[in-house]
C-alpha positions in Angstrom: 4.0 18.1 -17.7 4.1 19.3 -14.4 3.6 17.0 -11.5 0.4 19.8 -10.1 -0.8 18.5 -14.2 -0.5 15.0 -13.9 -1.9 14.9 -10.3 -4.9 16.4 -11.9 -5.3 13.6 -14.6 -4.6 10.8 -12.0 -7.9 12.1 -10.2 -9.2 12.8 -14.0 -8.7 8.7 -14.9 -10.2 8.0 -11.8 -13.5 9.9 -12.3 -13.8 7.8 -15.5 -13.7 4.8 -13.7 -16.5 2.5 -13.8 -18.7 2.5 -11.0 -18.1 -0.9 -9.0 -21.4 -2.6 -7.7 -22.0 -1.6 -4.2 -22.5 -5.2 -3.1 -18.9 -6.1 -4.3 -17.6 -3.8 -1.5 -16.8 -6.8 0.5 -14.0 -7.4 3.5 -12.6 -10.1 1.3 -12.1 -7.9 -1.9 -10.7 -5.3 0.1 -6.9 -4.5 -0.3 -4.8 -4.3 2.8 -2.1 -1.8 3.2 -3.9 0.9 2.0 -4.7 4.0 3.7 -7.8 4.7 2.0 -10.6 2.0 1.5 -9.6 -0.3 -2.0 -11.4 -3.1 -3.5 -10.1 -5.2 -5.9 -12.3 -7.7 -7.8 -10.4 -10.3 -10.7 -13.0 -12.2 -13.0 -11.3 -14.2 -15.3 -12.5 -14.0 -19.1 -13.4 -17.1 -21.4 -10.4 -16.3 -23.4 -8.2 -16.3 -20.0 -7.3 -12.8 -19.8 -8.1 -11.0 -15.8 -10.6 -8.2 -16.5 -10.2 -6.2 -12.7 -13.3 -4.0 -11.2 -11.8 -1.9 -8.5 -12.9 1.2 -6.5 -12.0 3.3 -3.9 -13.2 6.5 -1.6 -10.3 8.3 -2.3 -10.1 10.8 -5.7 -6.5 10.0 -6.3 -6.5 6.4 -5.0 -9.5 5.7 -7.5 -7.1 7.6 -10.4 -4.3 5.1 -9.4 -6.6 2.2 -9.9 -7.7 3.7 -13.2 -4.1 3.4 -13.9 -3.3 0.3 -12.8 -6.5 -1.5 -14.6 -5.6 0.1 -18.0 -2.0 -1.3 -17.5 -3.2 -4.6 -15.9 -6.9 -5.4 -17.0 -7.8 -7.5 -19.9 -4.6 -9.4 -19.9 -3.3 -13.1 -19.0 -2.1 -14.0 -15.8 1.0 -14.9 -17.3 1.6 -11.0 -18.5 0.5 -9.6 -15.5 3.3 -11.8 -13.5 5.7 -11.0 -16.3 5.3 -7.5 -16.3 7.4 -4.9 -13.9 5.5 -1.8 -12.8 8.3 0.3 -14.0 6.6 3.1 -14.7 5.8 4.1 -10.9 9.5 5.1 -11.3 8.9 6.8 -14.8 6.1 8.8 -14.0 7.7 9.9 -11.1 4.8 8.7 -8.5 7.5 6.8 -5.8 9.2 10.8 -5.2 5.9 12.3 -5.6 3.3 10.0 -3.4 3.2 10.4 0.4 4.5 7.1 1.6 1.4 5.9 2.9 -0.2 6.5 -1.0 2.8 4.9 -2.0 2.9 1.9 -0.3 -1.0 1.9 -1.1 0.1 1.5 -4.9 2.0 -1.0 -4.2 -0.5 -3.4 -1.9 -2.5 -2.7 -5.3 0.2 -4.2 -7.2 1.0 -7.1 -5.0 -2.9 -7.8 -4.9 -3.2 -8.0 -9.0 -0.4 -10.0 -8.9 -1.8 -12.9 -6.0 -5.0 -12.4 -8.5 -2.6 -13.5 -11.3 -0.8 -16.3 -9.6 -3.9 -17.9 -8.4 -5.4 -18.0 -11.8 -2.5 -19.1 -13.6 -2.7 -22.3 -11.1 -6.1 -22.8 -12.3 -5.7 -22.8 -15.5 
């Protein structure tokens, strides 16, 4: 798959994202260090897993989100800490991102992963 292909279903994924409720699209659920506007939302489920609601006003930002909540949602905070986002560097997204998007992905990251660690202390 070329990258022109899978740039196309990164914006695909994010069109399929839920809509996030407009009054969630607070200063405190918004993720710093990204270019574009990110919010970020962790509930944690009775059976202790993080489900994440996340939007953006950026196409390929909201795609990356899609990603990141089908690789990160629905799971304990003790798997999400565990876990290493390899597969930025198997997709191929670190050489094909602009560095701003890039670094964008991984304030995304660092923000599931504060979600995660916070939890975890509560439970």
């Amino acid at each position: 798959m070329s990258w022109e292909d899978r740039y196309r279903h990164i914006i695909d994924l994010g069109k399929s994202l839920p809509p996030m409720r407009e009054d969630d699209k607070t200063e405190d659920l918004k993720v710093r260090g990204c270019q574009s506007q990110v919010w970020l939302k962790a509930e944690l489920r009775p059976d202790r897993t993080l489900h994440f609601i996340a939007d953006s006003d950026a196409l390929i930002v909201k795609g990356l989100i899609a990603m990141l909540l089908r690789i990160y949602s629905d799971r304990t905070p003790q798997e999400i800490l565990a876990s290493d986002p390899d597969f930025i560097r198997e997709l191929g997204l670190a050489q094909h991102l602009s560095p701003s998007r890039a670094n964008g992905l991984n304030a995304m990251i660092k923000q599931i992963k504060y979600y995660a660690l916070a939890f975890q202390m509560k439970l």
